[in-house]
C-alpha positions in Angstrom: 6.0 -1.1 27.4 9.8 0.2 27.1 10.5 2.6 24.4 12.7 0.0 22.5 9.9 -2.8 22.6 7.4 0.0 21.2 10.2 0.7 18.2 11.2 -2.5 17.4 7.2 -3.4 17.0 6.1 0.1 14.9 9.5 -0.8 12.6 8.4 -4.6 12.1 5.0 -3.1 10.8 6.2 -1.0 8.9 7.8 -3.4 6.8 5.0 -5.6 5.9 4.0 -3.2 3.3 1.1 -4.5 2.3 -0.6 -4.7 -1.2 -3.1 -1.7 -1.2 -4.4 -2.6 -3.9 -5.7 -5.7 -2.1 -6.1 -4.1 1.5 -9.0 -2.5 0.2 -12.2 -4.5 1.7 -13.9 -4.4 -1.5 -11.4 -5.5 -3.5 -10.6 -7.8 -1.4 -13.8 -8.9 -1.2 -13.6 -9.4 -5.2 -10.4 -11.3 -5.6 -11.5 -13.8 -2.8 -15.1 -14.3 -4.4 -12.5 -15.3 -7.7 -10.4 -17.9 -5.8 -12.7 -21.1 -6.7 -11.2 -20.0 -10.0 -14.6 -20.5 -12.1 -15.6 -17.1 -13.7 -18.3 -14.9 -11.9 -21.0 -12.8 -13.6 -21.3 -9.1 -12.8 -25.0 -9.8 -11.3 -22.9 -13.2 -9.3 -20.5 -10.7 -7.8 -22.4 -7.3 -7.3 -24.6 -10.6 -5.2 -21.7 -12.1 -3.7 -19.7 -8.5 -2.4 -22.9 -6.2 -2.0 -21.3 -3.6 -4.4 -23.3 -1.0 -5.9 -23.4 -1.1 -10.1 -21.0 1.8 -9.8 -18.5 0.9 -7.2 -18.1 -2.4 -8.7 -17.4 -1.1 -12.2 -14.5 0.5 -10.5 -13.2 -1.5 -8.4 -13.0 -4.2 -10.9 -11.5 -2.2 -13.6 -8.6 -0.5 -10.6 -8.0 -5.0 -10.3 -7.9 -5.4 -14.1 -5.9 -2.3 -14.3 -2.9 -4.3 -12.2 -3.3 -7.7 -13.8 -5.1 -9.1 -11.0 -8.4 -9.9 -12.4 -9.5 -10.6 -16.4 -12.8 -8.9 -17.4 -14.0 -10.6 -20.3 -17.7 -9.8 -22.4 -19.2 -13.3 -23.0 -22.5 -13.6 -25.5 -24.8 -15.9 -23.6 -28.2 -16.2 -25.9 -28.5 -12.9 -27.7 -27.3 -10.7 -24.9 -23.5 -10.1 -23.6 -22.6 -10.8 -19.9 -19.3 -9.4 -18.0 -17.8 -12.3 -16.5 -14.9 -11.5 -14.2 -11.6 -14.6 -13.3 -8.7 -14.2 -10.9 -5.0 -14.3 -12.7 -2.3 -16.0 -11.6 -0.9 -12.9 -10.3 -4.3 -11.7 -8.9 -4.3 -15.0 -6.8 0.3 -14.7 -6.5 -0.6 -11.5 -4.9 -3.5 -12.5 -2.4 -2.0 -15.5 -1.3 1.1 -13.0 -0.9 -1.0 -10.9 1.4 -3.0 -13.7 3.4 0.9 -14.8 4.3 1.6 -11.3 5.7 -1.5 -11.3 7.9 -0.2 -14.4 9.3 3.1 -13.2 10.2 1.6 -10.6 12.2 -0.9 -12.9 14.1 1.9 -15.8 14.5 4.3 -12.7 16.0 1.1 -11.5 17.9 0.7 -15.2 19.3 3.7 -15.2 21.1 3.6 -11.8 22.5 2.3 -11.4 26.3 -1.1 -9.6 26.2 -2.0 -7.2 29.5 -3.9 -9.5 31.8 -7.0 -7.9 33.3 -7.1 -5.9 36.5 -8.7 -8.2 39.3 -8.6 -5.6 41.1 -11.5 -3.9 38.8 -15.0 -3.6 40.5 -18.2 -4.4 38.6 -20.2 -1.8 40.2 -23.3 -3.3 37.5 -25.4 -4.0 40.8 -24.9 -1.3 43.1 -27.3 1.5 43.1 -27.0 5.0 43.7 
């Protein structure tokens, strides 16, 4: 690959910036279980991502934190369930980043990809 090729590819990834917020696979995880757009009980989505109690406590307060998710206490019977919804910027922002990752596979798609060596021997059934 010549040294400008190799540039002009690490500057165009550079500038996706994407969200880190949302890069994270947890939280990711979260804000795509919230797309349907009908709130999700803590016990639904600790279900749904395979969080621990604790991780998901944090994770969805870091999402609440930005705007991205509501957490709301709801009373259902006698006891009080945390239900979690996607905001309009929580799903601005995802749909954001699901656009960038398709930039980078439709630029991908048209780039050539090293073909494999024919030349390669598979050695698998000789014995030494």
């Amino acid at each position: 690959m010549r040294y400008d090729t190799l540039r002009n590819k690490v500057s165009y990834t550079v500038k996706l910036h994407f969200d880190e917020m949302i890069s994270a696979p947890c939280r990711l995880g979260i804000l795509a279980t919230l797309v349907p757009g009908t709130p999700v009980s803590f016990t639904e989505m600790k279900a749904a991502t395979s969080l621990s109690d604790g991780n998901l406590h944090v994770q969805t307060r870091k999402l609440a934190e930005v705007g991205y998710i509501r957490i709301d206490k709801v009373k259902r019977g006698r006891r009080s369930v945390t239900e979690f919804s996607i905001t309009e910027l929580g799903l601005e922002r995802l749909r954001l980043h699901v656009m960038k990752l398709q930039q980078v596979l439709e630029r991908e798609a048209g780039t050539p990809r090293p073909a494999s060596d024919p030349r390669q021997h598979d050695d698998s059934a000789v014995w030494a």
